[in-house]
C-alpha positions, 0 to 999 in steps of 0.5 A: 895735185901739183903744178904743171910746167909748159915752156914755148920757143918763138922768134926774137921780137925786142918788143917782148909783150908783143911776142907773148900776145901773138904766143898767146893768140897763137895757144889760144887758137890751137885750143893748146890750154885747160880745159880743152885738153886737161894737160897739154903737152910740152914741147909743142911740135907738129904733132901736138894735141891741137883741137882748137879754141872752144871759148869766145876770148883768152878771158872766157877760157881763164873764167873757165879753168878756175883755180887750175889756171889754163896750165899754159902761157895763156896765164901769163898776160905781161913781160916785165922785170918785176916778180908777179903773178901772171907774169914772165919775169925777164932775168937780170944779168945776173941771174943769167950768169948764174944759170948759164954762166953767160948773159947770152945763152944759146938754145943748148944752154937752156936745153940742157939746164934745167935748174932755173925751174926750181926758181920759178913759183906757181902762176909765174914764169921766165922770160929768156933771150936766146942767143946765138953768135951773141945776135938774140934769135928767140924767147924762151917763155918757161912757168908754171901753171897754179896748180 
C-alpha cells in the first residue's frame, strides 16, 4: 500500500507551530485520522467524515496507527526550516520561486500546482504562506502519510 496525501487551509498565524497545534486539536477533535476512519478524505469540508475523536491523546492515536501512521496532519508535530520526519518544511524562497514563480503565492497558484508534491516524502510535509494583495492570509499544510 502506498502513501496517502492530505492537505489543510487554516488562517494565517506568524507563530506557524502554534497554527498546526490548534490544526492539529482541531483533526484530532473531528476524529479526521486513521484508525478512526481508515482514509480520510481530502479536502475537508462541511460535509467531511467527522466521527469524532475515539482516543484519550494525539499520542494514543499515533501508538494506534502504527506504522501507517494517522495519514493526516496529526503526524506532523513541528514547523520548521529543516527537512525531517514529522515535520512540515517551510520553502525557501527559492523553492517558492520555482514552484510558483513568486515568493508570494496566492490560493490559486498552490490550487492550481500541484508539482510540489512530487518533492514531498512520505511522513513529511510543506508548510506554504499564501498570500493575497502580498499580505499572508493562511497556511497551507500538504504531506504525505508513511504509508
Amino acid at each position: 500500500m502506498g502513501s496517502s496525501p492530505y492537505w489543510y487551509y487554516v488562517p494565517y498565524e506568524e507563530n506557524k507551530n502554534l497554527a498546526l497545534l490548534k490544526l492539529r486539536e482541531r483533526e484530532f477533535t473531528a476524529g479526521r485520522y486513521n484508525p478512526v476512519v481508515d482514509f480520510p478524505e481530502f479536502p475537508i469540508t462541511d460535509q467531511t467524515l467527522s466521527p469524532g475523536k475515539q482516543h484519550s491523546t494525539i499520542e494514543d492515536a499515533l501508538k494506534d496507527a502504527e506504522e501507517d501512521g494517522t495519514r493526516s496532519i496529526l503526524d506532523i508535530s513541528s514547523v520548521s526550516t529543516d527537512d525531517d520526519y514529522c515535520v512540515a518544511r517551510i520553502l525557501t524562497d527559492e523553492q517558492l520561486i520555482d514552484y510558483f514563480g513568486t515568493n508570494m503565492p496566492t490560493k490559486e497558484m498552490v490550487d492550481n500546482n500541484d508539482d510540489f508534491f512530487d518533492d514531498i516524502e512520505r511522513g513529511k510535509a510543506f508548510c506554504i504562506t499564501i498570500y493575497k494583495s502580498d499580505i499572508p492570509v493562511e497556511l497551507y499544510f500538504v504531506g504525505y502519510s508513511f504509508d
